[in-house]
C-alpha positions as CSV (number, residue, x, y, z in Angstrom):
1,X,180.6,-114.3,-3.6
2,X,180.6,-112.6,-6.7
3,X,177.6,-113.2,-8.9
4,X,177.2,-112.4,-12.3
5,X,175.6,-114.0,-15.1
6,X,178.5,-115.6,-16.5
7,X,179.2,-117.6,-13.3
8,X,175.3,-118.6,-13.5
9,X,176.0,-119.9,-17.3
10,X,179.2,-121.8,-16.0
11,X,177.5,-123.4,-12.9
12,X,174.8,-124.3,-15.2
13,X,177.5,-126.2,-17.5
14,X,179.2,-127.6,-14.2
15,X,175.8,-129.5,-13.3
16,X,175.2,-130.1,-17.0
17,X,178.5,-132.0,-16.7
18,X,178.4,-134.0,-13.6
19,X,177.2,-137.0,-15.4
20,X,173.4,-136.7,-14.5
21,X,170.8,-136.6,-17.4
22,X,167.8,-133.9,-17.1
23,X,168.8,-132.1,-14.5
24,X,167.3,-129.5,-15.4
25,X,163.5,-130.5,-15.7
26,X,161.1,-129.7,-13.5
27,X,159.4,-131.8,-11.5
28,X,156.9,-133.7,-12.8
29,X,153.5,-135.0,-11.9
30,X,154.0,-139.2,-10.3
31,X,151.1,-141.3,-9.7
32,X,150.0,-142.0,-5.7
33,X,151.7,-145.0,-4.4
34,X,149.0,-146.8,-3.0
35,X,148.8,-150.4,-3.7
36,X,151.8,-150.6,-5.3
37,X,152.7,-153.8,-7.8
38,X,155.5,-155.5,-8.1
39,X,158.1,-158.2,-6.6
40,X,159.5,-157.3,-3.2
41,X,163.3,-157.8,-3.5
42,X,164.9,-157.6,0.2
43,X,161.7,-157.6,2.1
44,X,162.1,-156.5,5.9
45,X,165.9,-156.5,4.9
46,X,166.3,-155.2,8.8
47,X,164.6,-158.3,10.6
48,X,166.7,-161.4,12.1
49,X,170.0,-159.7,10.6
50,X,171.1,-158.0,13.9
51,X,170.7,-161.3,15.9
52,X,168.2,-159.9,18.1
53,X,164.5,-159.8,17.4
54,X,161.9,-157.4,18.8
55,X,157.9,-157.5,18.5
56,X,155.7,-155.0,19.9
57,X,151.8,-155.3,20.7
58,X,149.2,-152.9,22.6
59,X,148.2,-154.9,25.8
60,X,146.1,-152.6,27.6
61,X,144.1,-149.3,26.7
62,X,142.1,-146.5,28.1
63,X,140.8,-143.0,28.7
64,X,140.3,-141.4,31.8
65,X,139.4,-137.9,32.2
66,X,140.3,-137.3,28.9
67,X,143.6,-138.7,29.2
68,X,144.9,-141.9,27.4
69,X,146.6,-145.0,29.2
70,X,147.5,-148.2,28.3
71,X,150.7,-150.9,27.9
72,X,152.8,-151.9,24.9
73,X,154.5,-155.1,25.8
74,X,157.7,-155.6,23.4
75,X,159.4,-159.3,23.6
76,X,162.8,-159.4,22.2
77,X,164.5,-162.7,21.5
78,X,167.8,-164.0,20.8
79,X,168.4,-165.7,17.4
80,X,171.9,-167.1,18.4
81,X,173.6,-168.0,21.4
82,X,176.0,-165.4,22.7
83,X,177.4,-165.0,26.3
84,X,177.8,-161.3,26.1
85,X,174.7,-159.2,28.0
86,X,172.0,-157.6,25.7
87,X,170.5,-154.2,27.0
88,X,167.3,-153.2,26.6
89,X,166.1,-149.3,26.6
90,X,162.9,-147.8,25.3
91,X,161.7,-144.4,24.9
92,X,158.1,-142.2,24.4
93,X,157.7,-139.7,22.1
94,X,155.0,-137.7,20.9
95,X,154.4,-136.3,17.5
96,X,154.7,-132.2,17.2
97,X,153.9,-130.1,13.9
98,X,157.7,-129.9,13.0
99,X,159.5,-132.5,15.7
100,X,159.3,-135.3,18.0
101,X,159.0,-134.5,22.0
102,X,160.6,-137.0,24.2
103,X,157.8,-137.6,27.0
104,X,160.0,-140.5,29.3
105,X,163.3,-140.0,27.8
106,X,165.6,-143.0,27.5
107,X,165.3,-145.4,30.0
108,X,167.2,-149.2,30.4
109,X,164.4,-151.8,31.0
110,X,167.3,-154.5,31.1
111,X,170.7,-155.6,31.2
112,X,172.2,-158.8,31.9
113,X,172.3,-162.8,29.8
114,X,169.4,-164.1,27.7
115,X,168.6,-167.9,26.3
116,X,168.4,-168.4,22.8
117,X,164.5,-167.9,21.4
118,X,163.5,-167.3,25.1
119,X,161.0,-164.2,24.7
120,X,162.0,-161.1,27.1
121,X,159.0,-158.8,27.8
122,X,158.9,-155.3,28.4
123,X,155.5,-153.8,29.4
124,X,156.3,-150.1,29.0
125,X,153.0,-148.4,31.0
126,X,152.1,-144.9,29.3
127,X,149.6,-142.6,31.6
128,X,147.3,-139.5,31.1
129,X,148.8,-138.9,27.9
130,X,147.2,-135.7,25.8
131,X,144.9,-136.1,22.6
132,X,147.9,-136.6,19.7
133,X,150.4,-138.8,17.9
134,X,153.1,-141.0,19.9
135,X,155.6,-143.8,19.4
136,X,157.8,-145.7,21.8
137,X,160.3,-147.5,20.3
138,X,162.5,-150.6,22.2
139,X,165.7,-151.1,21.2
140,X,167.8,-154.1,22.3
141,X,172.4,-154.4,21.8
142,X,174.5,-156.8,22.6
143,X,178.2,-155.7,21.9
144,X,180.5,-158.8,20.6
145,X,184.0,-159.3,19.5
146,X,185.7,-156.5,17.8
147,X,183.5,-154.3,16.2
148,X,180.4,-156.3,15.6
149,X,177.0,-155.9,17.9
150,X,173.9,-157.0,17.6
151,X,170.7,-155.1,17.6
152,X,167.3,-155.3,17.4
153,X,164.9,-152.7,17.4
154,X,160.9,-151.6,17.1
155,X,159.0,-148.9,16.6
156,X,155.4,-149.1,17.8
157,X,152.7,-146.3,16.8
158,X,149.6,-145.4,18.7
159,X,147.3,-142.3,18.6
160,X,145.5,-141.3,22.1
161,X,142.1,-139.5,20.9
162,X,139.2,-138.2,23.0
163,X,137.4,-141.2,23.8
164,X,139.7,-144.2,22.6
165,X,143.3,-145.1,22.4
166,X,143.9,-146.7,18.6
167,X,147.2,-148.6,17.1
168,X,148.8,-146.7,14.0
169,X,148.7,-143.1,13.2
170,X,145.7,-141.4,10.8
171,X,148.4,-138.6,9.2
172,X,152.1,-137.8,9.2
173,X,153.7,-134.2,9.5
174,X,153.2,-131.4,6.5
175,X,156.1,-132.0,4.4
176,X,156.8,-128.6,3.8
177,X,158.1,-127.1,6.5
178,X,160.1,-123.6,7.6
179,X,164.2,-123.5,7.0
180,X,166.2,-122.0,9.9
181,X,169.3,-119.1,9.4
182,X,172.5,-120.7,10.0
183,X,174.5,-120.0,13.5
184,X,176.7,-117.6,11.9
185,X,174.0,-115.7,10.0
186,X,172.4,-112.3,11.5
187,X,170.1,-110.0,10.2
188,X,172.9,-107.4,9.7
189,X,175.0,-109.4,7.2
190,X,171.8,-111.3,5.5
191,X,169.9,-110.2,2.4
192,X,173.1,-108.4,1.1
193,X,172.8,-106.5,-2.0
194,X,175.1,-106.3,-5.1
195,X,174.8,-105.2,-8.5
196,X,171.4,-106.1,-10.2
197,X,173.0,-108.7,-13.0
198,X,171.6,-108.2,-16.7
199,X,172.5,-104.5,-17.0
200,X,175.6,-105.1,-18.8
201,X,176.0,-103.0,-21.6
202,X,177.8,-104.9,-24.3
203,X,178.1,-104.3,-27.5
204,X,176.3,-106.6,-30.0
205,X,174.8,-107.9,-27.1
206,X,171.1,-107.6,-26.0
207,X,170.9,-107.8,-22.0
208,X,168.2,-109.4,-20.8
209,X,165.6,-107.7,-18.4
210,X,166.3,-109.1,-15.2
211,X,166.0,-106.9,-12.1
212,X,166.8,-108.7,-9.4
213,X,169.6,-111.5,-8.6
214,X,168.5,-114.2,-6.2
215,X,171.4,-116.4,-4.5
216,X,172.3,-118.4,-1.3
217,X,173.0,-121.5,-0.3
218,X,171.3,-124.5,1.5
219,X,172.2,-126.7,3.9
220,X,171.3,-129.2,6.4
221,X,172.9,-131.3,9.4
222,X,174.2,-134.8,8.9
223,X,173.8,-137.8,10.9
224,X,176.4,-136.9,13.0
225,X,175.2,-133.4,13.8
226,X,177.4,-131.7,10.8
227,X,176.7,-128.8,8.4
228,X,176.8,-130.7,5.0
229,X,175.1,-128.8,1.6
230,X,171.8,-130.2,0.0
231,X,173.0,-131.0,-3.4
232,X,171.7,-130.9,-7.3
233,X,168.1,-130.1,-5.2
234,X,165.4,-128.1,-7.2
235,X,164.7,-124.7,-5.9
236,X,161.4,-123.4,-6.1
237,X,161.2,-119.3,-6.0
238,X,157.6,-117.4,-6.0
239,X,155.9,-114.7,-4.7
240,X,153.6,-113.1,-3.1
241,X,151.2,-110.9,-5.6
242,X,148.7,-108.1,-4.1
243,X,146.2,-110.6,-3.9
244,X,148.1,-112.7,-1.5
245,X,148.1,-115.7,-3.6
246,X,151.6,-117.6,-3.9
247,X,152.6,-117.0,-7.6
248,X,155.4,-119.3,-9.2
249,X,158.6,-117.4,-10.7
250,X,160.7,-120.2,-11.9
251,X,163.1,-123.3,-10.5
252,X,167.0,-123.8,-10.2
253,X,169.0,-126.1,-8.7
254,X,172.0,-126.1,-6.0
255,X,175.2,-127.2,-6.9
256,X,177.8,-129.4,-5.8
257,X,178.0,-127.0,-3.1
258,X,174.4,-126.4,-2.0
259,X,174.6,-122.7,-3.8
260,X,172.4,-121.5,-6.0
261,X,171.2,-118.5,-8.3
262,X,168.2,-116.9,-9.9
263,X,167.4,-114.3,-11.6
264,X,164.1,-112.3,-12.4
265,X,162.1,-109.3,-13.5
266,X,160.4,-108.1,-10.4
267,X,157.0,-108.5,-11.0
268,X,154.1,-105.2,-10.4
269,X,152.8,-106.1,-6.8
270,X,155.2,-108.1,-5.4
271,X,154.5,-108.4,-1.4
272,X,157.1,-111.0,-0.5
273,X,159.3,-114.1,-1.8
274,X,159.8,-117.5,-1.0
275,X,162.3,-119.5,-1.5
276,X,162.1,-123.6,-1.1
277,X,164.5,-126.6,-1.5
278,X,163.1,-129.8,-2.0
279,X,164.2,-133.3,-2.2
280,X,163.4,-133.9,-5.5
281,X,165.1,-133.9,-9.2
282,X,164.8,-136.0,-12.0
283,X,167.1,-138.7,-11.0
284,X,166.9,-138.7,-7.5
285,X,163.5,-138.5,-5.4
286,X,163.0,-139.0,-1.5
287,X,159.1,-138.5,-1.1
288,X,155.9,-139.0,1.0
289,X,153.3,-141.9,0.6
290,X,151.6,-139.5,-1.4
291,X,154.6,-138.9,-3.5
292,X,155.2,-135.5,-2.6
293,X,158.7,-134.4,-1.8
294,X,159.6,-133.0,1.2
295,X,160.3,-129.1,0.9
296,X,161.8,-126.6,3.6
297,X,161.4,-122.9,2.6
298,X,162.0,-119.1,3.8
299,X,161.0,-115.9,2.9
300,X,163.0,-112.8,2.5
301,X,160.4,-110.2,2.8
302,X,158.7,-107.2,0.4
303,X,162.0,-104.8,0.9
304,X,164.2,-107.5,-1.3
305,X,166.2,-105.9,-4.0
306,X,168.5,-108.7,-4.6
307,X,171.1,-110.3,-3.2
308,X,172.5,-112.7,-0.8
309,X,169.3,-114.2,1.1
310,X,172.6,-116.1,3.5
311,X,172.5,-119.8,4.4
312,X,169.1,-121.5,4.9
313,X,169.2,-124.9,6.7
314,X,167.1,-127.8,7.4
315,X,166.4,-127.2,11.1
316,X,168.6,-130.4,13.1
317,X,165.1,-131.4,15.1
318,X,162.9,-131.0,11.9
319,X,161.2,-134.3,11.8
320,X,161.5,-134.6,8.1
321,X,165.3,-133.7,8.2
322,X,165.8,-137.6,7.4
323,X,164.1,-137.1,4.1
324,X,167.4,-135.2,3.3
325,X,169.6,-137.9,4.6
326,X,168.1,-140.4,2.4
327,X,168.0,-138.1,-0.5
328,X,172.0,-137.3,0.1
329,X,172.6,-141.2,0.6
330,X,171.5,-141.6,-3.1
331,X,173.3,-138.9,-4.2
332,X,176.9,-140.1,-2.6
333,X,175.7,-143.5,-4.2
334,X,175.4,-142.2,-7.7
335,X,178.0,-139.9,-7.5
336,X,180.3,-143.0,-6.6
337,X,179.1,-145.3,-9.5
338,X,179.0,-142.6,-12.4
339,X,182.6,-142.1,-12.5
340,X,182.1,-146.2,-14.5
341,X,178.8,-146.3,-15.0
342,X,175.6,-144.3,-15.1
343,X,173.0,-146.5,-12.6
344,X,170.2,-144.4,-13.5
345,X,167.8,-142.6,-11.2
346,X,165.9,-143.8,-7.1
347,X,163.1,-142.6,-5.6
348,X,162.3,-143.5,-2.1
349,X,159.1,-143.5,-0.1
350,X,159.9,-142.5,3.4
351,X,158.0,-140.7,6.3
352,X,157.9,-140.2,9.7
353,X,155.5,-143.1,11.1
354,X,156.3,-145.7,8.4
355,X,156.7,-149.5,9.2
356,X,157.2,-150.2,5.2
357,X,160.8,-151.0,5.1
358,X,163.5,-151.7,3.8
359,X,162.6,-153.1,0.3
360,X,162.8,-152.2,-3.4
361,X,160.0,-153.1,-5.3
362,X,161.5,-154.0,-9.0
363,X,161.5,-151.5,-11.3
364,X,159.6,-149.0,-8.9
365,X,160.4,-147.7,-5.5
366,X,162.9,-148.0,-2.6
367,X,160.4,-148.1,0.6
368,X,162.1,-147.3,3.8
369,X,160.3,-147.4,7.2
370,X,160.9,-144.2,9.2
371,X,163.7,-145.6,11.4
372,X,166.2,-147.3,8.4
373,X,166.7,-143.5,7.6
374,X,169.1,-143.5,10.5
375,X,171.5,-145.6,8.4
376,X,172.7,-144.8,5.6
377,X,174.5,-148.5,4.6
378,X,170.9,-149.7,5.1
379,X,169.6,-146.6,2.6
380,X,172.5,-147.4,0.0
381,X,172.0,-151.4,0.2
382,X,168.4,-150.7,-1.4
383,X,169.7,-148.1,-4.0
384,X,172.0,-150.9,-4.7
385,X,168.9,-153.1,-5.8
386,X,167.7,-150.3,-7.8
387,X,170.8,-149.5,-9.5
388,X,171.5,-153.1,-10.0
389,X,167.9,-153.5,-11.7
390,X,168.5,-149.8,-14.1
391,X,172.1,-151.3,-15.0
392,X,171.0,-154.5,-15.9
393,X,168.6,-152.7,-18.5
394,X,165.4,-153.2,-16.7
395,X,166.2,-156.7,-15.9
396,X,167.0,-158.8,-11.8
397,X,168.0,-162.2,-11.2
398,X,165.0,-164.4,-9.7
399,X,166.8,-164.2,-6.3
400,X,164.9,-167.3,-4.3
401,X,165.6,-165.1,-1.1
402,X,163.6,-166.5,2.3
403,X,161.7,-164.1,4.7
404,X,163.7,-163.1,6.8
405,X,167.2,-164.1,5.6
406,X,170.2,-163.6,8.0
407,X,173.6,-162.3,6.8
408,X,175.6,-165.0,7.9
409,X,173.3,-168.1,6.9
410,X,172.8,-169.8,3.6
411,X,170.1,-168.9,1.8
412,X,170.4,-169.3,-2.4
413,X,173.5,-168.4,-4.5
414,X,171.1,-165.9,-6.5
415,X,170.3,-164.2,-2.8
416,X,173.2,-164.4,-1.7
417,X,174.7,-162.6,-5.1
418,X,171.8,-159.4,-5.5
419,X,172.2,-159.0,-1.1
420,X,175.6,-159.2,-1.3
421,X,176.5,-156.8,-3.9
422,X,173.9,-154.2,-2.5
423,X,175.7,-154.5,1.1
424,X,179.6,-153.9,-1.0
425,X,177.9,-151.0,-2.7
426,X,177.0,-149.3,0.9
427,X,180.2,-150.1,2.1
428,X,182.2,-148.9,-0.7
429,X,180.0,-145.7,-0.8
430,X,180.0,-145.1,3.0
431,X,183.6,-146.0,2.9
432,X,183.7,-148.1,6.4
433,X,184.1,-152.4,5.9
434,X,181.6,-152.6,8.9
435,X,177.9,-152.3,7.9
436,X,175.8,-150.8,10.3
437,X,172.0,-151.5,10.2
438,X,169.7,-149.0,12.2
439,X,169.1,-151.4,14.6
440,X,172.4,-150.7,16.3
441,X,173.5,-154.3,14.8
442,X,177.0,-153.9,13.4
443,X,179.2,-156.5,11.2
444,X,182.5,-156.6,10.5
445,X,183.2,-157.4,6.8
446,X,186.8,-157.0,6.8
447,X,187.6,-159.0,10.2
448,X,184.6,-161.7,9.3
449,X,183.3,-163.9,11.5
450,X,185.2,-167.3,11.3
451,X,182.3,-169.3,12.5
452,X,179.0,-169.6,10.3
453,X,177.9,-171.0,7.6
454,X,180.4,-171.1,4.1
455,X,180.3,-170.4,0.7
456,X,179.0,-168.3,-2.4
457,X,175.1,-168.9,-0.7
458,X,175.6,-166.8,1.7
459,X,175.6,-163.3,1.8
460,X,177.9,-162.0,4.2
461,X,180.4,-164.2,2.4
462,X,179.9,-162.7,-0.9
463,X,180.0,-159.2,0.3
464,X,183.1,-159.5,1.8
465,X,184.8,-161.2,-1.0
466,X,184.2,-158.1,-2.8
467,X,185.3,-155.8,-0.2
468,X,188.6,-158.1,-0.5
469,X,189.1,-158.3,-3.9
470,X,188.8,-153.6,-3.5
471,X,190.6,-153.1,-0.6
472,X,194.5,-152.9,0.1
473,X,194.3,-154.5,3.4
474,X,196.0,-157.9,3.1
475,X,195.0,-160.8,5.2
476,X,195.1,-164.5,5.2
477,X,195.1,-165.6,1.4
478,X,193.5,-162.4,0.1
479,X,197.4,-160.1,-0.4
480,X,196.2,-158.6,-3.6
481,X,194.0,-155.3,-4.4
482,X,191.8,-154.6,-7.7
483,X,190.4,-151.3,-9.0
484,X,187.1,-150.7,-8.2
485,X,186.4,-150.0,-11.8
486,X,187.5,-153.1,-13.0
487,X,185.4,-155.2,-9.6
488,X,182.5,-152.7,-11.3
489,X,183.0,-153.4,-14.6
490,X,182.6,-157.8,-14.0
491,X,179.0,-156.8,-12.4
492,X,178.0,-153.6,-15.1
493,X,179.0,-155.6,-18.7
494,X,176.9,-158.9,-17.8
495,X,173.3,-159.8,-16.4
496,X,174.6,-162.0,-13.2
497,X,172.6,-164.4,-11.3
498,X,175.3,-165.1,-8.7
499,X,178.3,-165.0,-7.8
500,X,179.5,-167.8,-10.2
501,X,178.1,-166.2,-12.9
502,X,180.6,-163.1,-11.4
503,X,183.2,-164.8,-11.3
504,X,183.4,-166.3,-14.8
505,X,182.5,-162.3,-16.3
506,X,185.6,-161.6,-14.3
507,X,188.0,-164.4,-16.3
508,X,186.1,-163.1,-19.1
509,X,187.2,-159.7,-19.0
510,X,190.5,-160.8,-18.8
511,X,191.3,-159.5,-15.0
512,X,193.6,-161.6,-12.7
513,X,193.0,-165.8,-12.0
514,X,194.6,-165.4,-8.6
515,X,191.5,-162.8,-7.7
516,X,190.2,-166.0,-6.6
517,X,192.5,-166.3,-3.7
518,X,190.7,-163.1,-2.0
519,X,187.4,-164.8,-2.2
520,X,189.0,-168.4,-0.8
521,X,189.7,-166.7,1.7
522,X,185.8,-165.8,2.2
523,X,185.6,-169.8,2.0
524,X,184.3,-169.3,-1.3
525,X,186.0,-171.7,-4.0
526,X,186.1,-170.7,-7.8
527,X,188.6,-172.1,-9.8
């Protein structure tokens, strides 16, 4: 890697260019979200949408000899008939300062035919369990035709202290935690030197008094256990001073490829420096309830001259590494749209114990409960309600949605418009025509049901009209294929209500009559 401060001006005008606004600020000072105002739009979007329901409630609690002991009894339910077996498992975990510890590890509870809204229970025992943090969460699949399942899932959150057992957790991890040296990093080939930068002597040219080039790159492990880079993050550098007091030098930002570069005077004193990533930037914002972002960080020690620090990564176990999955999710989603159309900037509320979720709160946050993290449709479908609300210039249709609301049911052609464009925007973004909730519940989009209920007030319906009117797979009446800009551009250019409303921007604009054919044959009927 050759650094030198031209490449640093020229990476600069790369992330200048990408499309963002204010990159570079620093972050800024956001108000505590507690009691947040505002209308809910896709409240509990998780619940009744998989088929398969799951409640959780502590039955029995105790402490002997210290130790805690109870029951939490789970009772999953069918919401439809199927005639395909449903599996139970569930699983104990306790809370550690960086990561979970699995204290039962995955066990089946059940397998085998359930009735329709006839309650299972599952009383999963816990016994002499130490003073700390725990969850055990029940998860329940039923696999169906092609590739749709159903899923249901809960979380449930207890703390075992030294005289009582209590429901919820009092405090979540630290969100700033250590980084980790990648597999193929060593102490021989980290920390390499070059050239201090700002030495040049050119003529005309005054060369600014920099000592010491910082660079490196971060990185951190996907959903599927791949080395991906943390991209347009802030990077915090400081130092340690003689007084041993954390001293800031400045911020950057990674690019496009997770690298970044600083540099800086070495200042009289310095004992050591740190180096932090964070999940923050002006446009994109994954945070704590507190509204603190989450930050992983190393140090490279008082001999530092400059140089290569290597490849930091967000350790795979961390417990916060999800932060970093939602904060990539909302970077492939804006990414995706600003090639048309800016959507603006997201900030999600997420941490590891949260039951808040999934719902954007107009005009204000995405909340995500600690499990939707592990799906990134389910991440995207709520940046999709936040972009929706930033393109329509502050503005969302009154969307008459009911608590829960299913996929595949009617609900109101303004609900079924706002959920089903969110749910084309994940798919679109993730690039798959199934939508996968973190349930485990899957649906099909592209092979839809036949069965359910039909037409523009229902969600499922709406979404995968959209996904027809995009894609270049033909089926039934839908044999034509549309631009994505130009399915984009009927939604950007006019404040919809519903799908209707859609529809007639699309005639508007111009773009094809016979379109309709790929939504009649989502048994929706525009003419």
């Amino acid at each position: 890697m050759n650094v030198n401060k031209w490449r640093y001006l020229l990476t600069c005008l790369v992330i200048a260019g990408f499309g963002f606004q204010n990159i570079a600020s620093a972050a800024t000072a956001v108000p505590h979200v507690d009691g947040v105002k505002g209308s809910h739009v896709n409240m509990n979007s998780e619940e009744g949408k998989g088929n398969i329901e799951v409640d959780a409630v502590l039955k029995e609690r105790s402490i002997k000899n210290g130790k805690g002991n109870g029951i939490v009894s789970f009772t999953t339910k069918l919401l439809k008939e199927t005639d395909k077996d449903v599996e139970i498992t569930f699983e104990l975990e306790k809370l550690g300062e960086y990561a979970y510890t699995s204290v039962s590890g995955k066990n089946q509870a059940f397998k085998g035919k359930m009735k329709v809204k006839e309650g299972k229970q599952i009383d999963v025992p816990f016994k002499d369990l130490s003073e700390g943090q725990y969850k055990i969460t029940v998860q329940a699949l039923s696999k169906q035709e092609g590739r749709n399942q159903w899923g249901g899932m809960e979380s449930y959150y207890f703390s075992v202290k030294a005289n009582e057992v209590v429901e919820g957790w009092e405090k979540t991890t630290n969100p700033d935690h250590p980084a980790e040296k990648g597999p193929d990093e060593s102490a021989q080939n980290d920390l390499k030197n070059v050239e201090t930068a700002g030495t040049a002597d050119v003529e005309g040219v005054i060369a600014p008094e920099w000592t010491i080039t910082m660079y490196g790159t971060w990185k951190f492990y996907d959903r599927n256990g791949s080395a991906k880079a943390i991209r347009n993050a802030q990077v915090i550098i400081d130092y340690l001073n003689s007084s041993n007091s954390w001293v800031r030098l400045g911020e950057t930002y990674t690019d496009s490829t997770g690298e970044f570069m600083y540099q800086f005077s070495d200042p009289v004193g310095r004992k050591d420096v740190r180096v932090t990533v964070q999940s923050w930037n002006s446009w994109n914002k994954v945070v704590t309830s507190s509204f603190k972002p989450y930050t992983w960080y190393t140090t490279v020690g008082s001999t530092y001259t400059g140089g290569d620090i290597g490849t930091r990564y967000v350790p795979s176990t961390d417990i916060n590494r999800k932060a970093i999955w939602v904060y990539d999710d909302i970077y492939n989603a804006k990414a995706a749209l600003s090639l048309y159309k800016d959507p603006g900037s997201a900030t999600a509320i997420w941490y590891p114990g949260s039951t808040q979720g999934a719902y954007y709160t107009t005009g204000e946050y995405i909340h995500l409960k600690e499990t939707n993290a592990d799906s990134p449709d389910t991440v995207v479908h709520e940046v999709g309600h936040n972009f929706m609300y930033n393109i329509y210039n502050n503005w969302y249709p009154t969307t008459y949605c009911p608590s829960p609301h299913n996929v595949q049911e009617k609900s109101h052609v303004n609900c079924a418009w706002t959920e089903g464009w969110a749910s084309f925007v994940a798919l679109y973004v993730n690039r798959d025509a199934v939508y996968h909730w973190s349930t485990g519940a899957t649906l099909d989009h592209e092979y839809y049901p036949s069965t359910g209920d039909q037409g523009d007030a229902v969600e499922g319906r709406v979404t995968a009209s959209l996904i027809d009117l995009y894609d270049a797979n033909n089926d039934g009446t839908d044999t034509r294929s549309y631009a994505f800009s130009d399915v984009f551009r009927a939604m950007h250019t006019n404040n919809n209500n519903n799908f209707a409303d859609y529809w007639s921007r699309w005639k508007a604009l111009g773009y094809d009559y016979n379109a309709r054919y790929s939504l009649s044959q989502n048994t929706i009927n525009y003419y």
